[in-house]
N, C-alpha and C positions, 0 to 999 in steps of 0.2 A: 504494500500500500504506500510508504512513505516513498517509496525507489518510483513509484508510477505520477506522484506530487511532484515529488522533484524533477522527472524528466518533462510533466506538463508545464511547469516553472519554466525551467528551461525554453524549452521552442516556443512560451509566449514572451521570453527576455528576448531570448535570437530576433524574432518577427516584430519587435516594437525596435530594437537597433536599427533592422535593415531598412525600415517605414523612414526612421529618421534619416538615413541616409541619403532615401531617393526624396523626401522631399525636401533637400535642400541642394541637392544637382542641379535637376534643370533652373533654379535660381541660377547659378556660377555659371551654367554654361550657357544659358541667355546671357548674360552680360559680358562673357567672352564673345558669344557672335556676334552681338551690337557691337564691339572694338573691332572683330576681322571687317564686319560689312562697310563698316564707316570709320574715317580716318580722326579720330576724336582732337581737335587741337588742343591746346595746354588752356585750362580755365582754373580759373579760381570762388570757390563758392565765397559771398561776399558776407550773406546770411542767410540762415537758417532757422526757420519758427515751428512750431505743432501749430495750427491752425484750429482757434476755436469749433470751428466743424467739423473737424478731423481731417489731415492728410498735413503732409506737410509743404512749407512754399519754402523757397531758395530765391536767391537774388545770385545771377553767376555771370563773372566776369569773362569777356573773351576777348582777350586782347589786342589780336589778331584777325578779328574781325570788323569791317564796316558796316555801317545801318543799311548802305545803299546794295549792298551782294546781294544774287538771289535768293530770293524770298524761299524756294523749294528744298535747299540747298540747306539756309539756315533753320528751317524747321525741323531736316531730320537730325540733323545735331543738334539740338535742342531737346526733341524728344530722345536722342539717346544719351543726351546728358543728366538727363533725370531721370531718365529707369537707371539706371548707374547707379546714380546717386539716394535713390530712393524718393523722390521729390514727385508730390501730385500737381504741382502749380509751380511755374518760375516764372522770372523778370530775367533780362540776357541785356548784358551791357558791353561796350568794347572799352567804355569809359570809367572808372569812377565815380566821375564826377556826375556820368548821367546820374547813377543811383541815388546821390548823392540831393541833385534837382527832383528826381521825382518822390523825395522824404520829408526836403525841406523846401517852404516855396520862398523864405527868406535867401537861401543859398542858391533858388533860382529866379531869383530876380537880380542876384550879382551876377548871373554866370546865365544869361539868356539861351546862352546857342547850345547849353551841356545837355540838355535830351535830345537836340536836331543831332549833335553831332557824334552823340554814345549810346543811345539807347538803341539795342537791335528787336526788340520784338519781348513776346508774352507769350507761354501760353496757361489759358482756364478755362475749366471743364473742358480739360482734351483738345481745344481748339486752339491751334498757331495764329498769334496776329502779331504782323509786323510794325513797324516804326508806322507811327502816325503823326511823328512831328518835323 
């Protein structure tokens, strides 16, 4: 009896290890193929919040990039900068100082041109939208 406990013990320890294993693969190995499909450039998360509704927002710097590049281009790096990252909602800056204007409006009223000329795009609730200034 105790010999027939402890091999059910057993293969229900074995089967809860292995459960954990697979489901935390295809996590690692989705975000290794978002890095082979798309060529990720060097960014910097500027912030990071939990979001009173749940999900999290990022603000991410890319420094290397213009407002003006295509719009199709910048969106899928964008969405794969946030499954990466974890992030349900971002702001994509090429500036600081965009961030910076669209936080404070004191800071952009000294610095008029910093969202024309940093801010790349949005995206909320899953939808890409570009520079609108």
């Amino acid at each position: 009896m105790r010999l027939t406990v402890i091999f059910f013990l057993s293969i229900f320890i074995i089967g809860c290890q292995q459960e954990a294993k697979e489901s935390t693969q295809p996590e690692n190995t989705n975000t290794q193929n978002i890095e082979k499909q798309i060529s990720l450039p060097e960014y910097e998360i500027l912030d990071e919040v939990d979001q009173m509704v749940g999900g999290k927002y990022g603000d991410i710097l890319i420094p290397s990039f213009e407002p003006d590049m295509n719009t199709d281009s910048l969106s899928k790096v964008a969405f794969a900068i946030m499954e990466k990252e974890g992030l349900d909602e971002a702001a994509f800056y090429s500036a600081e100082s965009a961030q910076k204007a669209s936080f404070s409006s004191s800071y952009q009223k000294k610095n008029p041109n910093a969202l024309k000329e940093g801010y790349l795009g949005a995206i909320r609730e899953g939808k890409f939208t570009s520079s609108s200034y």
